[in-house]
N, C-alpha and C positions, 0 to 999 in steps of 0.2 A: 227500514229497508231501502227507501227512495236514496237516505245518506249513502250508506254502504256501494248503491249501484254509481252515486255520482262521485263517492271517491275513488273508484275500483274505473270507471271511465279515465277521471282527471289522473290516474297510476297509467291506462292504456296509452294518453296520450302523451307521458313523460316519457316513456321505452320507446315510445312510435322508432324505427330504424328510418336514418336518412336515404336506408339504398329504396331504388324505385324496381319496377320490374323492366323488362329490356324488349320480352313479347307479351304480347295476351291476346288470344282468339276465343271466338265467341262461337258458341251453337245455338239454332233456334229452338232443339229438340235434347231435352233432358241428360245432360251426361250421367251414369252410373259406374262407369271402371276405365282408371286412366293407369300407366304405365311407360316410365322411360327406356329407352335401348339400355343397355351396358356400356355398351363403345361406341354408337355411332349419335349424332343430333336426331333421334327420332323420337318420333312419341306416336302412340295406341290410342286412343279413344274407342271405347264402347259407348252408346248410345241405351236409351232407352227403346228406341225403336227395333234395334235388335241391327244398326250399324255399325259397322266399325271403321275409323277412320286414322290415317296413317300421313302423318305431315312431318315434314324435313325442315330445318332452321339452320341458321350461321348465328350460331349463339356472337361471336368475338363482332362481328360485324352488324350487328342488330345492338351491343354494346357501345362501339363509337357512335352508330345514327343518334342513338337516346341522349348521347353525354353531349355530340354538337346542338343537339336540338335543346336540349335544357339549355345550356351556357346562350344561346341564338334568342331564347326565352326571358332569360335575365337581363341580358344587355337592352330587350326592349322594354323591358321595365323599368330597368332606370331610367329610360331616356325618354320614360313619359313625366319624368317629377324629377324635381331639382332638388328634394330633398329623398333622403334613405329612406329606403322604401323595405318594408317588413313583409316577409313572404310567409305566410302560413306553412311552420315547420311540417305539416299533416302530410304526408306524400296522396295518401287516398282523399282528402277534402281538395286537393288543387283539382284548379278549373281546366289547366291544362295540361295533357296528357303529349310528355313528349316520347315518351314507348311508345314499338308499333304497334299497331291494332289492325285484327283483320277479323272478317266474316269467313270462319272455318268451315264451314259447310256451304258456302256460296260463291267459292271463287272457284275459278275458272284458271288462270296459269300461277298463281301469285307473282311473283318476286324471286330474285337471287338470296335474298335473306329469309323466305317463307312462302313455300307453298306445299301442295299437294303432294306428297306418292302415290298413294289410292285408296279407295273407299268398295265398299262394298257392303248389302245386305249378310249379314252373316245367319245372324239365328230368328226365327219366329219369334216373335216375343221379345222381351229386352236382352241386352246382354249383361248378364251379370259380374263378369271380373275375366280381366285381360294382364297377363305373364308374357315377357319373354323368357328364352331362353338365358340362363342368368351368367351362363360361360361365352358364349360367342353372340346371341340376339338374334341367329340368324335365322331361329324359326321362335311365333309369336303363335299362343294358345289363348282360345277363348269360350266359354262357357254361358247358354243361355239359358231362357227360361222352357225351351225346347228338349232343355235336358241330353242336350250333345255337345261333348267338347271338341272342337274343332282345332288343328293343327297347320298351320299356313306359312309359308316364306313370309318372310319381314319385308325382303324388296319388293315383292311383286303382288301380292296379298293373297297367291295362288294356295288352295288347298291341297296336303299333301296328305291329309291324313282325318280322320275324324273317325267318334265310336262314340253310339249312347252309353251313359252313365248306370244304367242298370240299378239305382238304387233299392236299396233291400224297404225302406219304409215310406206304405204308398202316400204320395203326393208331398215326397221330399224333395228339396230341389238344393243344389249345390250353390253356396253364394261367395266361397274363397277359391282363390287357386294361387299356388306356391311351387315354386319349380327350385332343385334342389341345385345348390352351389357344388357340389359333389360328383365324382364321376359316376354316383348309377345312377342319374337320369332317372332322378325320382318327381311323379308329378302330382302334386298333394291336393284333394279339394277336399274342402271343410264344407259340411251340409248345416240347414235347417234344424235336423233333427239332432244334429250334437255328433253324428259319428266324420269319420277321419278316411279317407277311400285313396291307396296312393296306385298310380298308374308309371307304364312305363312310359317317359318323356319320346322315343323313338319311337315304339309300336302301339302304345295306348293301350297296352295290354294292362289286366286286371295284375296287381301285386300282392297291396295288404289291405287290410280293411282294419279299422281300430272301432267298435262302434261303443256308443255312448262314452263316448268321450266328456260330454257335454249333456246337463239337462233340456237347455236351450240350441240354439243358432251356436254353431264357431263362426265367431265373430273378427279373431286374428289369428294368425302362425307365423311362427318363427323357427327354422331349422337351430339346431343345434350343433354347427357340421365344426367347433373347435374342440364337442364332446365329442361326438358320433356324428357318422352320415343317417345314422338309425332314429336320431333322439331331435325328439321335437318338442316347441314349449306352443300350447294353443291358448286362449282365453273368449270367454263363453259365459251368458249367464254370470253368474257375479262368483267362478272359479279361475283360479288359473291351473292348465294339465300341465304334466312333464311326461311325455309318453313315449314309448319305443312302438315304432309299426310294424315290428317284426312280434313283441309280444302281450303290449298293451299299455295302459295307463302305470303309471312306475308312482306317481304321484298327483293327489289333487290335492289343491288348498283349500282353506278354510272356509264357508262362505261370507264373503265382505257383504257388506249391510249396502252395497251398490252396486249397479252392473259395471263388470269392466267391457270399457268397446273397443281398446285396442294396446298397443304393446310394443316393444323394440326393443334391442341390446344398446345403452347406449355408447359401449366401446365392441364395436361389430368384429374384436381378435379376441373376446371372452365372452362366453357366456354366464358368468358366474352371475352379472348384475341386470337384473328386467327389472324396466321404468313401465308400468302400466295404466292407461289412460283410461277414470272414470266417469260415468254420468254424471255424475254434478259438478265436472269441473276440477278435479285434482287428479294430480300425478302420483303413483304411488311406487315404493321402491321395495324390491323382493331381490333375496340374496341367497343361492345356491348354497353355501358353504355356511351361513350363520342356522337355518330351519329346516334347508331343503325345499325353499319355494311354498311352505306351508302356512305361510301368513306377509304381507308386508309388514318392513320392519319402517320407513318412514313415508312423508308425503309433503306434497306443493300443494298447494292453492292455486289455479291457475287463472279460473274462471268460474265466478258462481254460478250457481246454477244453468253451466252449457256443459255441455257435455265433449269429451273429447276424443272426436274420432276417429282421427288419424297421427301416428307419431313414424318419426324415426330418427336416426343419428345424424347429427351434423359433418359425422366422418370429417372433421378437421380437428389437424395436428393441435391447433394454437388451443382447443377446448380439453385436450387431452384424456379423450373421452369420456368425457362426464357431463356431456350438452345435449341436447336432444330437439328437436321442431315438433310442437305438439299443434295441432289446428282442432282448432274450437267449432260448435254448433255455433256461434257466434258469428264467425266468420274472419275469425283474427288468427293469426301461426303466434305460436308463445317460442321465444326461446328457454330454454329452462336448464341452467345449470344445476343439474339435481343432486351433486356432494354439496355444494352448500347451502342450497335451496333456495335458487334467486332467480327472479323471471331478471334477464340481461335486455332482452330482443322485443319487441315487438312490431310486426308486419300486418297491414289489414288486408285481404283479399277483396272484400266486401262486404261491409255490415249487415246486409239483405240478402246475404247467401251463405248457406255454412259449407263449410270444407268437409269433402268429403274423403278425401285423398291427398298423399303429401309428399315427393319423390325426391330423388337427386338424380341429374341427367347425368352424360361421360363427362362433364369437366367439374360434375359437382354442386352445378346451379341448383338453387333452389327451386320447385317446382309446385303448388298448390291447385288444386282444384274444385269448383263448387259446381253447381249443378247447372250453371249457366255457361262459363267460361275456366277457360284454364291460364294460370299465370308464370310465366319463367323469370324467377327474377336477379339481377345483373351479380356478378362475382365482383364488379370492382364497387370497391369501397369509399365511402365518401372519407376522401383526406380533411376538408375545411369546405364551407361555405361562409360566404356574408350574407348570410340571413340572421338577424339580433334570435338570441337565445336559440340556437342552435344546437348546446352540448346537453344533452340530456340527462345525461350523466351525473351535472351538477346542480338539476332542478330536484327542489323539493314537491311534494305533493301535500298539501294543509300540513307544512313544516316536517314530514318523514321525508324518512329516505325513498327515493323512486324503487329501491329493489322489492318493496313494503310487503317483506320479509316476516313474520313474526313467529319466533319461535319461543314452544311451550316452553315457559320457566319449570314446569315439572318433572319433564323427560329429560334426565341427562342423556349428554350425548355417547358412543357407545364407542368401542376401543377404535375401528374405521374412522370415527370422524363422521358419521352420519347420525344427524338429530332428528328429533319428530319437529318437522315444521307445518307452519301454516301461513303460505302466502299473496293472504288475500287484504289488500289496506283496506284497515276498517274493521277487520274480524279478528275480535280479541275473545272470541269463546272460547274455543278450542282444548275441552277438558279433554285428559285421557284417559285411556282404559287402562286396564294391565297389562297386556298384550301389547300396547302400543300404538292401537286404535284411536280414531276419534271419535268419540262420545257422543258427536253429533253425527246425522247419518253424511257421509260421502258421496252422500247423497249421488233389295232382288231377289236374285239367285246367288246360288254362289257360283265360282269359279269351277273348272272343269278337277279331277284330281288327277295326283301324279303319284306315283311311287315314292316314299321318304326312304331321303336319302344320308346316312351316316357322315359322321365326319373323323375319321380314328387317329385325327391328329390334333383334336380337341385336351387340353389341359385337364388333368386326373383331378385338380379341384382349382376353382377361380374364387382369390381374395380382391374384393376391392381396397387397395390401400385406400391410408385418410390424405386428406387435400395439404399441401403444406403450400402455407403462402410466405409471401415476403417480410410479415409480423413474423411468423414464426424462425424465418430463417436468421435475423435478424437475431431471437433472441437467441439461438444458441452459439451465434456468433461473439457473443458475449462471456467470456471467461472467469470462472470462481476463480478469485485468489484463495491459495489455500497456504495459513500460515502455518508452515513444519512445529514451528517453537511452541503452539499453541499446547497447553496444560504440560510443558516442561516447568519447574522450576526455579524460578530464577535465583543467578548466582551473585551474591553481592559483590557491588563495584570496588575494585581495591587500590587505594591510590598512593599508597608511602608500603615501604618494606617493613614496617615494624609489622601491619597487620598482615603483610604474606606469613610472617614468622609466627604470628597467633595461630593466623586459620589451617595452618599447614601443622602447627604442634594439636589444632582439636582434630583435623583430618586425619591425622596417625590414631589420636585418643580412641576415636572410636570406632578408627580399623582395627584395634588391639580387641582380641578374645581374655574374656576372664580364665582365671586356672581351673573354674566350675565348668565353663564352656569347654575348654579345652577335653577338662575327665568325660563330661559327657557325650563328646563326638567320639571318643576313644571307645569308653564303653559300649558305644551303640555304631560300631564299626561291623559294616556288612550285613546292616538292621537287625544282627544279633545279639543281644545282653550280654558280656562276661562278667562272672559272677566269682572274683579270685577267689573267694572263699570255700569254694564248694568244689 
């Protein structure tokens, strides 16, 4: 077991990604539910305490300070030693932290690159989970243990709206909330007790209610809106639902021998393909069109025994949606290209704190969150450094490949191209079942109210396209040749006249019809038989 955890480290530290984060702020009092704007540099913070906190950034400008302050970094290191000086590839083990850092809850004006918009007590109790508006951002919804979802301006943190929860089973309490990409302003919360209660995002009026969804907690949601604006996929308890809020549960899956904690599409223009994050550490893939969501058909290894509780899609072109950001109970973001089942990425948040949450702001940054601090991390990519062993790419780990990949030799792969894997270095168990399974388990106050106010010139539904960067522009700039001649036949070279006169007397030969061929196209002239005899 000791092996396994220290080759499954010495694999984390091969993937380590050279990008660093660009901000990171700190709270003294427990974070529970974070959320990015859509379109603007903002971010949500619910608290434990039942705060909520709303801070602004200049992501592009918090990116040069980090990159001058790194480069300001290195040159003073060389110019302490006359000889090459080796810099711990580890982005989280360096002693020094050239990203900004700030005290989120204790400052006073910050900065032009970080500070305040507002704070406010929101709910009795902690807050449990904080949504924007997922079309404009311009109003931010949040849910405590008060059991009132409250409705507020994004700018100003003013409330405009709020209504208790009313739940139907006593001492439920609502712990998801999901606002629909869709124009009916659907506002989804997933309960404790498994049921599904969607509200309207303008008046907070009661809609549908889906109940027992779930034997346990729903744990994630995901709309459905390239099915329906109706159809939702949840996961709970160790189910995944496919449900309609208009008339119920359409499908449950099978139960997996593990809890699933969380979920995402990871090309967010289909819903056909959910990647779902388990307790113990794998990624599992379920597919609309091969069962109906009725079992997963393959799996990652991502992390043993952590659990993994937050995912979503990397929405870049250059992955071409088949990547995903899974954050581990550990405290690490995995990246995971789950067609061919290969950890690519690895990010540490912090080893002493697990991720509880995992976003993408407006330009795309990555985003993580632990219960201590929240981190944004930088969109530019490291082109080269001189630091010795750098490419990670091309280090082994006790002689494997750093993807340490390993897939069942008994499970062929199936006509998609997706196999049963397992990619954990070191874990060469891995029987299967029939099904496809594995055989091991998977193991203040608030603010005054106002009147809400509509917007009817809001978009009938909001995609967020995928990132495309300069890799990717790059590569399509790149042109197939495509040979016309290719599976023509080629015609023999002909270099004197005697053999034009050959090939020209076989080219007549066997233009010519026999006198059989001839009687039988006569015969069967107008696809009718004539029969002179008769």
């Amino acid at each position: 077991m000791a092996k396994s955890k220290k080759k499954s480290n010495q694999l984390t530290a091969a993937l380590e990604s050279r990008v660093a984060p660009c901000l990171e702020f700190n709270f003294d009092d427990p974070i529970f539910a974070v959320a990015a704007h859509p379109t603007s540099p903002l971010i949500a913070t619910g608290l434990g305490t039942g705060h909520v906190y709303m801070h602004k950034y200049n992501g592009e400008r918090l990116e040069e300070r980090a990159q001058a302050k790194k480069e300001s970094y290195e040159l003073s290191d060389k110019g302490r030693t006359s000889e090459k000086k080796t810099v711990s590839k580890s982005i989280y083990q360096s002693k020094k932290k050239w990203w900004g850092v700030y005290d989120a809850q204790n400052m006073d004006e910050g900065d032009e690159d970080f500070s305040m918009a507002w704070k406010t007590r929101r709910h009795k109790g902690s807050c449990r989970s904080v949504v924007f508006d997922s079309r404009t951002g311009e109003d931010v919804y949040t849910i405590g243990t008060d059991k009132i979802i409250k409705m507020a301006s994004s700018a100003t943190g003013k409330v405009i709206n709020k209504i208790p929860t009313n739940l139907s089973v006593d001492g439920d309490q609502v712990n998801k909330l999901l606002h629909s990409a869709t124009e009916h302003n659907f506002l989804v919360a997933g309960t404790e007790a498994g049921d599904v209660h969607v509200y309207d995002s303008r008046t907070l009026g009661d809609k549908f209610t889906v109940k027992n969804v779930h034997e346990d907690a729903v744990n994630y949601m995901a709309q459905m809106s390239a099915t329906s604006s109706y159809h939702f996929l949840s996961v709970g308890s160790t189910t995944l639902v496919h449900f309609d809020i208009r008339k119920g549960v359409i499908t449950t899956s099978d139960e997996q021998d593990d809890e699933i904690m969380s979920m995402c599409f990871p090309d967010v223009t289909d819903n056909n393909t959910v990647a779902a994050g388990m307790g113990e550490g794998v990624v599992t893939m379920w597919k609309k069109d091969k069962n109906n969501f009725r079992d997963q058909l393959t799996r990652v290894r991502v992390s043993r025994d952590n659990s993994i509780d937050c995912m979503i899609s990397t929405m870049d072109n250059e992955d071409e949606g088949d990547a995903i950001w899974a954050g581990c109970s550990d405290g690490i973001l995995h990246k995971v290209d789950v067609r061919r089942g290969k950890l690519t990425e690895c990010r540490v948040h912090g080893l002493d704190d697990e991720i509880l949450a995992v976003d993408l702001d407006h330009d795309y940054r990555l985003i993580s969150a632990g219960m201590e601090n929240i981190k944004i991390w930088s969109n530019t990519s490291v082109q080269s450094d001189n630091v010795e062993g750098s490419d990670a790419e091309d280090s082994d780990v006790n002689g494997s490949g750093v993807d340490g990949s390993d897939v069942d030799g008994n499970d062929a792969a199936n006509s998609d191209g997706w196999s049963d894997i397992d990619s954990d270095a070191g874990d060469n168990s891995g029987g299967s079942g029939k099904d496809g399974s594995d055989s091991e388990s998977l193991n203040p106050s608030d603010f005054g109210s106002d009147e809400p106010s509509e917007d009817e010139s809001e978009p009938s539904v909001f995609q967020r396209k995928r990132r495309i960067t300069e890799a990717f522009v790059a590569k399509l700039t790149k042109k197939k040749l495509i040979d016309l001649n290719k599976g023509v036949p080629k015609q023999p070279v002909v270099e004197d006249e005697d053999q034009v006169a050959v090939l020209t007397k076989k080219q007549k030969k066997k233009a010519q019809l026999s006198s059989k061929q001839l009687k039988n196209m006569q015969d069967h002239e107008h696809g009718i038989r004539k029969f002179a005899d008769l």
